[in-house]
N, CA, C and O of each residue as an XYZ file, in Angstrom:
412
protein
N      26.511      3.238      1.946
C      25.443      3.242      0.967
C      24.624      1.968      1.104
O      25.207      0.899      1.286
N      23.359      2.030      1.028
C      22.401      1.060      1.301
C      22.423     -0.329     -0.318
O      22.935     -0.262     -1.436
N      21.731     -1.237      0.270
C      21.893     -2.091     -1.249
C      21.195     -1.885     -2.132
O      20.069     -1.429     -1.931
N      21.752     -2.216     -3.642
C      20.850     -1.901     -4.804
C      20.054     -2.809     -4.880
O      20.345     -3.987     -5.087
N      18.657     -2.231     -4.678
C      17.550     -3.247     -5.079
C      16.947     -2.257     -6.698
O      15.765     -1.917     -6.753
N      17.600     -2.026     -7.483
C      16.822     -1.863     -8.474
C      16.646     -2.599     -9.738
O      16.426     -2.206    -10.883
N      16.846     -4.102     -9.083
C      17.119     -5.167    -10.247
C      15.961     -5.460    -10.941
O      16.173     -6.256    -11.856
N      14.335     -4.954    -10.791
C      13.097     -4.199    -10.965
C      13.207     -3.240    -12.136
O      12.254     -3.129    -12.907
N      14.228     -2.599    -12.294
C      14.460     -1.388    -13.143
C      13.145     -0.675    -12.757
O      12.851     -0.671    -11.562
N      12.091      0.100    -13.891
C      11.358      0.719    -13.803
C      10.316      0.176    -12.985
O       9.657      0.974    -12.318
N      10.010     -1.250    -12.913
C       9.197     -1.915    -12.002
C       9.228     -2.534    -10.883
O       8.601     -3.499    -10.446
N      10.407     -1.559    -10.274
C      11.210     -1.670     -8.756
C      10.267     -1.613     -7.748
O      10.195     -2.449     -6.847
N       9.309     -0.344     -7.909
C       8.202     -0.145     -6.901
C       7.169     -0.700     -6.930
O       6.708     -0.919     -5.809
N       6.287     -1.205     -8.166
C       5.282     -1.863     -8.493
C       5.936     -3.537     -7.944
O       5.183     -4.252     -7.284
N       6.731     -3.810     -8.139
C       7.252     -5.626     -7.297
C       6.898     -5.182     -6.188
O       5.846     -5.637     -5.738
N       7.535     -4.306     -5.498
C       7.447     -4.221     -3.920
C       6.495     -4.011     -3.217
O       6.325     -4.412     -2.066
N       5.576     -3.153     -4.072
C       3.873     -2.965     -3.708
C       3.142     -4.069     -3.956
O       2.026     -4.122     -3.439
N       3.509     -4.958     -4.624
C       2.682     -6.095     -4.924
C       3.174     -7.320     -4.001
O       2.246     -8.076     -3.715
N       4.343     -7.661     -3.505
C       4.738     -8.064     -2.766
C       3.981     -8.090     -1.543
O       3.409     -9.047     -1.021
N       4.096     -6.450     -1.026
C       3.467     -6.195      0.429
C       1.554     -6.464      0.555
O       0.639     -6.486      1.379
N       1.810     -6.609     -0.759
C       0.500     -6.077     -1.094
C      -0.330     -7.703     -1.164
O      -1.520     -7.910     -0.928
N       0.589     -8.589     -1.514
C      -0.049    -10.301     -1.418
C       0.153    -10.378      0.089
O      -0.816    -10.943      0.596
N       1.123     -9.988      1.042
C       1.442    -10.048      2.540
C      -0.021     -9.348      3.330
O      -0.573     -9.768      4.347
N      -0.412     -8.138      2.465
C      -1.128     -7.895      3.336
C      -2.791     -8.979      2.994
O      -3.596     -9.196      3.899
N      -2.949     -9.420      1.793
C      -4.051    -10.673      1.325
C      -3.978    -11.233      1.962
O      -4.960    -11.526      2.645
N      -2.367    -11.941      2.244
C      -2.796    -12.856      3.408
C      -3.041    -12.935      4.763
O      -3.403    -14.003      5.256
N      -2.852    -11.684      5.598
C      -3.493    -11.180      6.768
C      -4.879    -11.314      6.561
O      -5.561    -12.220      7.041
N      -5.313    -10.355      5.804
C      -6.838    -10.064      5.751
C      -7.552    -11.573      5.770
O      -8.317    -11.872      6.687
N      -7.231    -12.539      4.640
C      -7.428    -13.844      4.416
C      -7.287    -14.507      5.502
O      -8.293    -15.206      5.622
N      -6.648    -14.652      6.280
C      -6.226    -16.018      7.604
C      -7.100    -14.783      8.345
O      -7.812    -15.631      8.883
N      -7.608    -13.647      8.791
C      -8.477    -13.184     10.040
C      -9.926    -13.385      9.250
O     -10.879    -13.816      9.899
N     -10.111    -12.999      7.538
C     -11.281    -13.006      7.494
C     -11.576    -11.503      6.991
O     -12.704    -11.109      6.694
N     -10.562    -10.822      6.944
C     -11.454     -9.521      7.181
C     -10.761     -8.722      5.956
O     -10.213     -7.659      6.246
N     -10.744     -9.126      4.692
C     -10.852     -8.847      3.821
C     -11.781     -7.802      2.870
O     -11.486     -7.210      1.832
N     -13.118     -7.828      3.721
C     -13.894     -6.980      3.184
C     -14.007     -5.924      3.740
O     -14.503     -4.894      3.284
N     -13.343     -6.193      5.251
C     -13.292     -4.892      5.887
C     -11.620     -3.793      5.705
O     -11.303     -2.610      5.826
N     -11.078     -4.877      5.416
C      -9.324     -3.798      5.175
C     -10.314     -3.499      3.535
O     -10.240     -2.292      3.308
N     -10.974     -4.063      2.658
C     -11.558     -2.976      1.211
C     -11.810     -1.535      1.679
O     -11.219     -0.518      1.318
N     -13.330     -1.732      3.015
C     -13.925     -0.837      3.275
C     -13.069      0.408      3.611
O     -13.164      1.559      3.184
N     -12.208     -0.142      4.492
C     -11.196      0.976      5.308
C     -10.355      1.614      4.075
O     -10.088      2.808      4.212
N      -9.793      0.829      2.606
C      -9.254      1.573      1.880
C      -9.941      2.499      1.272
O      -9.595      3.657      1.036
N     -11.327      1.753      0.917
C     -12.405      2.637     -0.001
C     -11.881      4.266      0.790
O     -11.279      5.200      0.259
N     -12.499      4.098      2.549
C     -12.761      5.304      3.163
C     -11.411      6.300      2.777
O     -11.622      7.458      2.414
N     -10.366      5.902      2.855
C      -9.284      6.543      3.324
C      -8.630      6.889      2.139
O      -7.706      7.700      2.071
N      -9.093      6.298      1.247
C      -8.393      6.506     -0.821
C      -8.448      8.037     -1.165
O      -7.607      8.500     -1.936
N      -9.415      8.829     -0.613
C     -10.109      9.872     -1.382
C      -8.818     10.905     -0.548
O      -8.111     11.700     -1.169
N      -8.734     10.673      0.916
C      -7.521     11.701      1.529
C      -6.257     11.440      1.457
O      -5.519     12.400      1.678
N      -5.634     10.167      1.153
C      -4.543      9.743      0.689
C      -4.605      9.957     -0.618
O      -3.396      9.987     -0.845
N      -5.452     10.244     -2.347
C      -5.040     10.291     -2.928
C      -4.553     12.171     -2.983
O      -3.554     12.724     -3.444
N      -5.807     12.724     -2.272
C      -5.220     14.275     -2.026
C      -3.595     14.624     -1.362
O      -2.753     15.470     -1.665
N      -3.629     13.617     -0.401
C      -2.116     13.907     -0.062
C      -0.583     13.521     -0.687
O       0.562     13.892     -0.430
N      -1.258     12.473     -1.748
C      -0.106     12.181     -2.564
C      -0.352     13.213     -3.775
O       0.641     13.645     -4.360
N      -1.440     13.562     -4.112
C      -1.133     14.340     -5.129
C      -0.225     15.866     -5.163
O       0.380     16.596     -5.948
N      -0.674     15.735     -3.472
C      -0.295     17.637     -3.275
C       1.284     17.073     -2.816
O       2.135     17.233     -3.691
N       1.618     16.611     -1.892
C       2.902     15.718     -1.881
C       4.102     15.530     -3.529
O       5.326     15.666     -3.533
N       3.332     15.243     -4.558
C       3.815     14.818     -5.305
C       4.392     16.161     -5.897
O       5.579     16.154     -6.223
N       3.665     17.295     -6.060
C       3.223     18.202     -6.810
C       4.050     19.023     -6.148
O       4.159     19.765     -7.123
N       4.793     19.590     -5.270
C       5.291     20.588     -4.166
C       6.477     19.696     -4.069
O       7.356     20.148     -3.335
N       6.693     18.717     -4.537
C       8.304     17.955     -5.023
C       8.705     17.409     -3.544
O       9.902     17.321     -3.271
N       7.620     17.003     -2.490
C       8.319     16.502     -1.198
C       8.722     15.208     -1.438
O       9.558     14.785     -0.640
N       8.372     14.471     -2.295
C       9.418     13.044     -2.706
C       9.305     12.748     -4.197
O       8.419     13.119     -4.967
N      10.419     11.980     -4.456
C      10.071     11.382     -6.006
C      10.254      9.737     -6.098
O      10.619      9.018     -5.167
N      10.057      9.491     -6.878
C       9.596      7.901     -7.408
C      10.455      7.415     -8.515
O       9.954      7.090     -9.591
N      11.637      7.357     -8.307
C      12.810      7.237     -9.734
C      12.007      5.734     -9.897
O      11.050      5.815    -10.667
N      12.211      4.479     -9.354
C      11.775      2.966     -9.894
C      10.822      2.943    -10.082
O      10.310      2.044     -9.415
N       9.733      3.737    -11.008
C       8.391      3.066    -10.879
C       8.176      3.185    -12.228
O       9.084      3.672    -12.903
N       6.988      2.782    -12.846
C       6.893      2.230    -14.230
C       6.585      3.157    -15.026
O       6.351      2.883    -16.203
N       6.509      4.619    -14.497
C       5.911      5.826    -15.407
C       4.701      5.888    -15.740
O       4.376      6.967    -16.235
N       3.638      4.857    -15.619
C       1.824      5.047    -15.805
C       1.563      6.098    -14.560
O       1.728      6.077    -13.340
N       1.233      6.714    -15.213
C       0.153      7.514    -13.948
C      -1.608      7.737    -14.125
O      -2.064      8.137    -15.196
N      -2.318      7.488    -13.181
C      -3.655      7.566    -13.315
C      -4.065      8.713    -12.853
O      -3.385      9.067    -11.890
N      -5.152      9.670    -13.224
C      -5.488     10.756    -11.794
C      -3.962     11.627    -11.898
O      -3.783     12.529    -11.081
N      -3.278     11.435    -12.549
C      -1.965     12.265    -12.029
C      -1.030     12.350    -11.116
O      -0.268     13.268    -10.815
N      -1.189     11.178    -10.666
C      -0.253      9.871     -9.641
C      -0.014      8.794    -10.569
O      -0.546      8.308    -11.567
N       1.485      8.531     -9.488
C       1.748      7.290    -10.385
C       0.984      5.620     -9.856
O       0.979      5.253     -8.681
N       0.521      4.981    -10.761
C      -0.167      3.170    -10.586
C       0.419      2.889     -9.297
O      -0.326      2.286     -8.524
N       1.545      3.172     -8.888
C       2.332      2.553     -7.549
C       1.558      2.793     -6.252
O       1.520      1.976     -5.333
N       0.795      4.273     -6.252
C       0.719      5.381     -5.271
C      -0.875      4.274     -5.258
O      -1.281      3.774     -4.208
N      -1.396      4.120     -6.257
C      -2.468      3.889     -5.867
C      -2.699      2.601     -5.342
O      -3.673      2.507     -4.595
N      -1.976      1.503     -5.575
C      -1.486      0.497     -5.094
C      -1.821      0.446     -3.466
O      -2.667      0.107     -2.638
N       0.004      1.277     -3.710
C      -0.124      1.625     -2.149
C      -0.960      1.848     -1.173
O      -0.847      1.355     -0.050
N      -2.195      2.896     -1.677
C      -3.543      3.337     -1.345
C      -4.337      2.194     -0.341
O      -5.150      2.390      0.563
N      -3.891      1.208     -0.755
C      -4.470     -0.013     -0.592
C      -3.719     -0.756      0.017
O      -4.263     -1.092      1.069
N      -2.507     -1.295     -0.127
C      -1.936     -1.962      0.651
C      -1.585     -1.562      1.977
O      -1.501     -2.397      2.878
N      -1.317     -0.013      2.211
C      -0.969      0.286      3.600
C      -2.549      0.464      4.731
O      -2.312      0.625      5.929
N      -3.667      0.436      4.398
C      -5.168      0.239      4.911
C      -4.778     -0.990      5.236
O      -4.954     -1.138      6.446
N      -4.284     -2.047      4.686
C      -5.061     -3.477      4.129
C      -4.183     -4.198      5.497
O      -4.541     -4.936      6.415
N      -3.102     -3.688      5.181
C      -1.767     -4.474      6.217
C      -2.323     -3.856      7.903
O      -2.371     -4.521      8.938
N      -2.545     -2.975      7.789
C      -3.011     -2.335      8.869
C      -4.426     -3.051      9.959
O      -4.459     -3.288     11.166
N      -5.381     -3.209      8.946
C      -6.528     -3.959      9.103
C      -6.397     -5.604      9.293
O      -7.296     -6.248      9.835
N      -5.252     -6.179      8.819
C      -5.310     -7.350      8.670
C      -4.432     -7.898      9.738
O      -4.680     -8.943     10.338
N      -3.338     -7.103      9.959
C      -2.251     -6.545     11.516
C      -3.142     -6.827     12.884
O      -3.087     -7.667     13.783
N      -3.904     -5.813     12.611
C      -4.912     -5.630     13.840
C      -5.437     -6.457     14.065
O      -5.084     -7.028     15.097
N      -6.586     -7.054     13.290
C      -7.145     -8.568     13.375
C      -6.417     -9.875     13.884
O      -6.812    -10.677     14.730
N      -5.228     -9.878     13.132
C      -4.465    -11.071     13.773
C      -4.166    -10.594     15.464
O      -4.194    -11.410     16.386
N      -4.035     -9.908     15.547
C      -3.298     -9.471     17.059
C      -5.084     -9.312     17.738
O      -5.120     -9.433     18.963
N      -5.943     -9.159     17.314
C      -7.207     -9.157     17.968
C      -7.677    -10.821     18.376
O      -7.998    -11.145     19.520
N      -7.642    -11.842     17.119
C      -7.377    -12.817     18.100
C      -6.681    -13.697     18.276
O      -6.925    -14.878     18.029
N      -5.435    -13.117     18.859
C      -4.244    -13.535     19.652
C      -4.446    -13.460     20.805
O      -4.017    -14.339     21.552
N      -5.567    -11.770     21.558
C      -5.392    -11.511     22.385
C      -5.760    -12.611     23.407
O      -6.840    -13.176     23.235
N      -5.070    -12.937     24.336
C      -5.542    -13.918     25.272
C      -6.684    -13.359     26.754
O      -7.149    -14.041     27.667
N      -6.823    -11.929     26.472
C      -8.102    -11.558     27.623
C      -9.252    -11.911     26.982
O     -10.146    -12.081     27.811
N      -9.656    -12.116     25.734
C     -11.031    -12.268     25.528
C     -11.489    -13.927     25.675
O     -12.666    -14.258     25.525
């Protein structure tokens, strides 16, 4: 059995999204490109919130640690998320863009 991290109780998932979610600030922040991991969430919010909703709704996962607010009919976490997984992504890329040593 894996370890209990639910020392969070109901705000198990909201720590952890916010967590990843200052990790991914500071990517975006040290490349700069902060306004562009926004843009990329803006784009991508509207089909990620369709897929968590229909996801949510057809019971393919559940969310026992999270704080019970839901917005839109998702839970605050999901939308979080919305954002942090664009953001880490965008801010990932950038650092490794200039790392690259061919340019």
């Amino acid at each position: 059995m894996g370890r209990d991290i639910s020392v969070f109780g109901r705000y198990t998932y909201l720590a952890t999204e916010l967590f990843w979610g200052a990790v991914a600030l500071a990517l975006c922040r040290r490349t700069g490109s902060t306004r562009k991991a926004l843009r990329v969430s803006l784009a991508l919010y509207p089909f990620a919130y369709a897929w968590d909703r229909y996801t949510l709704e057809v019971g393919v996962f559940d969310i026992p640690l999270r704080t019970g607010v839901e917005i839109a009919e998702i839970p605050l976490e999901e939308h979080v998320f919305m954002f942090v997984v664009p953001s880490m992504v965008v801010g990932t890329a950038e650092l490794l863009e200039d790392a690259d040593p061919a340019e």
